[in-house]
Structures are given as C-alpha cells and as structure tokens.
C-alpha positions as CSV (number, residue, x, y, z in Angstrom):
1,X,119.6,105.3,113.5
2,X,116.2,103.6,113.4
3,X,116.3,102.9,117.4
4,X,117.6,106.3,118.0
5,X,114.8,108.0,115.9
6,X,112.2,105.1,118.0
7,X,113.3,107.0,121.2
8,X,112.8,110.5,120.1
9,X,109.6,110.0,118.8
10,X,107.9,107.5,121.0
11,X,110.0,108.5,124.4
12,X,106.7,110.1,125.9
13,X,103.8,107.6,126.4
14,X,100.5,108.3,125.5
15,X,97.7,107.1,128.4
16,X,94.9,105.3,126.7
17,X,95.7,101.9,124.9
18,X,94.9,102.0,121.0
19,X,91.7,99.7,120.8
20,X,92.8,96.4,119.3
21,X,89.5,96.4,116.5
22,X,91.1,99.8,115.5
23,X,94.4,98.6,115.2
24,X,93.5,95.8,113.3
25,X,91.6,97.5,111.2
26,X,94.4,99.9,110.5
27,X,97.2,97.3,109.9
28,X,94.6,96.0,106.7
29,X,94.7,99.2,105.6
30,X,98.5,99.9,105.7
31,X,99.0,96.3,104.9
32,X,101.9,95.8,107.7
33,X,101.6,94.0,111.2
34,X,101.5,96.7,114.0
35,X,103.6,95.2,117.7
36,X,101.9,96.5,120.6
37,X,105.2,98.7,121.2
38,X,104.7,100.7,118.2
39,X,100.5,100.7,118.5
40,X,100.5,104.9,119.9
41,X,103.3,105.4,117.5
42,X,100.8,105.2,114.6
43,X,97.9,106.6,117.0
44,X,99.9,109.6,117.2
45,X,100.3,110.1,113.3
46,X,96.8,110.1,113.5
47,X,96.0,112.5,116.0
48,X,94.8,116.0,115.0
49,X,96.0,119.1,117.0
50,X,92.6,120.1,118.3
51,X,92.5,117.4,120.4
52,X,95.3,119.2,122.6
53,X,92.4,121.8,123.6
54,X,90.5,119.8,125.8
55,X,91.9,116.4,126.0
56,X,95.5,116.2,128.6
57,X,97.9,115.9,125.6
58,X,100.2,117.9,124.8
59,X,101.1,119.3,121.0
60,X,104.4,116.4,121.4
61,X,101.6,114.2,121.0
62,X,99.8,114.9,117.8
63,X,100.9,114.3,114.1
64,X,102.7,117.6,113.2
65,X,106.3,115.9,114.4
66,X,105.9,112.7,112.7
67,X,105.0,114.3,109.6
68,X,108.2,116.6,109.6
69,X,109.9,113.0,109.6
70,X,107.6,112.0,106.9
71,X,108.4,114.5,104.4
72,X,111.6,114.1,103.8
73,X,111.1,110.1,103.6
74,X,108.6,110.3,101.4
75,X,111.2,112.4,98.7
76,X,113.6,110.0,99.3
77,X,111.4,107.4,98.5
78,X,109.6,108.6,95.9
79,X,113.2,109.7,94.5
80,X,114.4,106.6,94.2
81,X,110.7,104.9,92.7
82,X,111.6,107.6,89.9
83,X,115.3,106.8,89.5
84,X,114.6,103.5,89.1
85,X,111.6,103.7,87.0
86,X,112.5,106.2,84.4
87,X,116.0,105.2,84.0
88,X,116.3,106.9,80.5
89,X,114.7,110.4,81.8
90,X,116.6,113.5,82.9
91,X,116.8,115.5,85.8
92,X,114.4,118.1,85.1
93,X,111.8,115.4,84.1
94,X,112.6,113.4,86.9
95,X,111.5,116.8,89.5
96,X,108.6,117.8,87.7
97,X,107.2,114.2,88.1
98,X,108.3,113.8,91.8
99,X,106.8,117.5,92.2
100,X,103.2,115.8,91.2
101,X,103.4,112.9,93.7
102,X,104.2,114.6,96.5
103,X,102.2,117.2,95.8
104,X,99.0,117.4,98.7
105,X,96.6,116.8,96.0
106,X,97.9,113.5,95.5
107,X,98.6,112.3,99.3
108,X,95.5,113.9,100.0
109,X,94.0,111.0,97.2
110,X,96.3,108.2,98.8
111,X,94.7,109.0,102.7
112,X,91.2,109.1,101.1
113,X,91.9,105.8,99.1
114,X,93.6,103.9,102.5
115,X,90.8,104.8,104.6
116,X,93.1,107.1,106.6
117,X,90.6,109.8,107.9
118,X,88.1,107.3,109.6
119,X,91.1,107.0,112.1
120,X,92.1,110.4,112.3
121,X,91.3,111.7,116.5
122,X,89.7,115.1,116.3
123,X,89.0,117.2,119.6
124,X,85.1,117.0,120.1
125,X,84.8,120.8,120.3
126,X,86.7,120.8,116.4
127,X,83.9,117.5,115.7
128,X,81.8,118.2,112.5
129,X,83.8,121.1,111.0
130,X,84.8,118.8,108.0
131,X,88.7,118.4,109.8
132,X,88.7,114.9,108.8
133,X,88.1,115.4,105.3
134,X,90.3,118.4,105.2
135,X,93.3,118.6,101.7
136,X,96.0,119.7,104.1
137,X,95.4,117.8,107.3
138,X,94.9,114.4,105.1
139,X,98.2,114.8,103.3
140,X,99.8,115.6,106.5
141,X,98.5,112.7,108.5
142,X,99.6,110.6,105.5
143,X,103.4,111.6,106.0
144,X,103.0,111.1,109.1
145,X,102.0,107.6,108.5
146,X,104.6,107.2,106.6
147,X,107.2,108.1,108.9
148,X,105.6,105.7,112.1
149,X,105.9,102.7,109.3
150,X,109.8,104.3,108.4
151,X,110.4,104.1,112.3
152,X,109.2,101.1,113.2
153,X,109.6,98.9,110.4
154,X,112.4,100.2,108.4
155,X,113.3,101.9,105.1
156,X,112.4,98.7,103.0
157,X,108.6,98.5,104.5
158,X,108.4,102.5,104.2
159,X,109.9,102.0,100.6
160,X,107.2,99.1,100.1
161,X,104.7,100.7,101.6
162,X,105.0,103.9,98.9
163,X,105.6,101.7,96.1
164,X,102.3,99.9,96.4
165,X,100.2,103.5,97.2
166,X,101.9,104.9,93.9
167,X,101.5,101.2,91.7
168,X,97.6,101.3,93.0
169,X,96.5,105.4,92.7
170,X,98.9,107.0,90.5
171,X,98.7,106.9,86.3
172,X,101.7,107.7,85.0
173,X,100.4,108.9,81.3
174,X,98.0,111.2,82.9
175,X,100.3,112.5,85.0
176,X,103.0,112.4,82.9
177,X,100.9,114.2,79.7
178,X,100.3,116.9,82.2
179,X,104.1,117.5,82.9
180,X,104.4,119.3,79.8
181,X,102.6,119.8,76.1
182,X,104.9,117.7,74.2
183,X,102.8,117.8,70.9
184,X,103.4,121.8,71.0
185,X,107.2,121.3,72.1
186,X,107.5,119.1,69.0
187,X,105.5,121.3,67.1
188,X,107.6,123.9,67.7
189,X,110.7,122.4,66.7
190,X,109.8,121.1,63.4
191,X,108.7,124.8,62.8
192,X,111.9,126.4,64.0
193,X,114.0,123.7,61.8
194,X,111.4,124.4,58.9
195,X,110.7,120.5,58.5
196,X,107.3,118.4,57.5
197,X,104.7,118.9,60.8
198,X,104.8,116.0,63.1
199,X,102.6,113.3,62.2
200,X,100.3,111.0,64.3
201,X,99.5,107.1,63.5
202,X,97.8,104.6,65.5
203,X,99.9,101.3,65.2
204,X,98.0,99.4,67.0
205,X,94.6,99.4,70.1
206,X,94.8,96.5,72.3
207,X,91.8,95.4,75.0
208,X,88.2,96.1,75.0
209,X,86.0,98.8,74.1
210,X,86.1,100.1,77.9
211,X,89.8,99.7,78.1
212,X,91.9,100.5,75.6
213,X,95.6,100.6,75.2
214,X,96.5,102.6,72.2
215,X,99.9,102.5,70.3
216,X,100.7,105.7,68.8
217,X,104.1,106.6,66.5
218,X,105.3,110.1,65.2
219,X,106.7,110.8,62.1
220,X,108.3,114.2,60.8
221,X,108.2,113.5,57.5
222,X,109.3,109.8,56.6
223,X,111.6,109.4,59.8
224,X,109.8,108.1,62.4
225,X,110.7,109.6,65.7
226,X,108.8,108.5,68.8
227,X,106.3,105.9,69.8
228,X,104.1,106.1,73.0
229,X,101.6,104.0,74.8
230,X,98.3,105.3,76.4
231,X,95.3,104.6,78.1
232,X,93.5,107.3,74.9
233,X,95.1,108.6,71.9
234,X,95.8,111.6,73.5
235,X,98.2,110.0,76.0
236,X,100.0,108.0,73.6
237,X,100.6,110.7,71.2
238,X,101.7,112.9,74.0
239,X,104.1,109.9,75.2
240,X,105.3,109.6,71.1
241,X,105.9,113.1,71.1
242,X,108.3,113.0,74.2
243,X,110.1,110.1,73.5
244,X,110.8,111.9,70.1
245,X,112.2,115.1,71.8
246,X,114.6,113.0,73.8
247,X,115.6,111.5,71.0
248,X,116.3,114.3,68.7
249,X,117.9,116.6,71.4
C-alpha cells in the first residue's frame, strides 16, 4: 500500500534539488531523517499554489494533493491517540475532543510551533501578502506534512510524529473544560433530582506558585461524586464535575 501510494504521489519529478541546509533544517523540525528519494516529496507538501503562476509547475505539484492524503491520516491518527487515551470516555466525548484537534485552529498552532511556514514556497508575484502566515494554508500544509512522513516512513512514524505535536502543544484540561460546561450539566441534575447543590473542595495544590496542580472533589451532599485534576481550580472542578456525570449516568 505504502509503495503504491509512493508512486502516485511522487511519480512526477520535480526539477530543482531541495537545498541540503533546507532539508536539514527541516528533518530537526519534523524530528525524522529525510532519504534523498523522498527530499521533493516533502518540498511538495510545502509548496503553495501560487507558485504554479509563474514558475513551470504544474498544480500536481503543490500541497493541495498531499493534504487530501493527510486528512484522513491525521483522523485516523488522532482517533486512535483518543481511543487509547480516554479509554473510560464515550463516543460522543471521544468526537467532540477529536473535533478540537483537528480543527485548523489547532494545526494552524502545530505549523506555527514546528517552524513549518519559513519553508513554505510562495510564487514571488503572491510574496508579502501574509500567505505564509495564513490559518488555512498553514493547517493545510501541515496535513500535508503529515501525509509525505505517512508515505515515506510509515503509519508508526506518521503515528509518532502526531503523538509528539499533540504531547508538546495540546492541554487536555483546557481543551477538554471547553468541550462542555460540566459544572452547569451537574448543576442541572442535582436540580432536576431536587438534591443538595454540588459542592467544590480543594484536596490538595501540588508545585510552585507559578505552576500549580490543583486537586479538586465534588460532593452532592455527603456522597462524593467526582474528583478532577487541573492546571487552576477551574479546570479541576470542571474535570470533578465530569467524572461525576459519568459516574452517576
């Protein structure tokens, strides 16, 4: 499958060699070693349409293919991250949290943090109109990354490769607290059942002043029901509070 996928997406070379300082440069940033053979692969994920309008490529030869590729193993990827990582979680949870990762606000924040637009080719006559900074081409360009390291490397480096982008740039609480208002959701069900408000306590704070973990438990009445961890209070409680929904539903 992989060699078959190699062909159709590398089958038409591309002139110019991919400077060796660039390449270097870009196998740091993606953290994998680059072979010669696969070198205007990754130039191609980084190649911006406009450059077609004056420069003898054709559109075959940009990023908009490899990111089509790119897409779809980046779901699968960041599917199985999810599967694995909330294992107690349900479906819906599970496709509201996938839904913020691979969002274009948040590949857009993995290209900027990687360094990707300093290697993105622009035509010159498209040069200073802000292209390499842009929301949608930067969370393009990075699926189209992702599917030159998928095709020349393998699922397990493409896997890898998401894994560390999502361990270094994502927080789970804050993401995860804006998923849903579980305080209200709880809230709301103590109301509907008629029983005590949910209740907030501190356990314990771990770290220094500039870094705090927080351990937060809910009570409805004397039943405690939940307990969450967080970078604030307001994390943690929102954590509590949805470990107590699961467990009451």
């Amino acid at each position: 499958m992989i060699k078959w996928l190699k062909r159709w997406f590398i089958s038409e070379p591309i002139p110019e060699v991919y400077p060796e300082s660039r390449l270097s440069n870009l196998e740091k940033i993606l953290g994998i070693r680059i072979d010669s053979a696969d070198a205007n692969l990754f130039r191609r994920a980084l190649r911006h349409r406009s450059i077609v309008d004056h420069e003898k490529f054709s559109s075959y030869e940009t990023y908009e293919r490899l990111e089509f590729l790119g897409d779809a193993v980046l779901d699968l990827i960041v599917t199985e991250i999810l599967f694995e990582k909330f294992e107690h979680e349900n479906e819906g949870f599970l496709t509201k949290l996938r839904a913020k990762i691979v969002r274009a606000d948040t590949l857009y924040e993995f290209a900027l943090n990687l360094n990707l637009n300093t290697h993105l080719e622009i035509g010159e006559r498209a040069a200073g109109q802000g292209i390499e900074l842009s929301k949608s081409v930067l969370s393009d360009v990075f699926e189209a990354v992702t599917a030159a390291i998928y095709v020349s490397k393998g699922y397990e480096t493409a896997y890898g490769f998401i894994e560390k982008c999502i361990d270094n740039y994502v927080d789970f609480d804050d993401v995860i607290t804006k998923i849903d208002n579980y305080k209200s959701l709880l809230m709301e069900y103590s109301q509907s059942e008629r029983l005590d408000l949910p209740r907030y306590s501190v356990v314990s704070e771990e770290g220094p002043g500039h870094n705090k973990t927080f351990h937060v438990a809910v009570y409805i009445g004397d039943n405690k029901l939940g307990a969450g961890t967080g970078k604030s209070k307001k994390t943690a409680e929102q954590q509590a509070a949805r470990i107590a929904l699961r467990n009451i539903s």
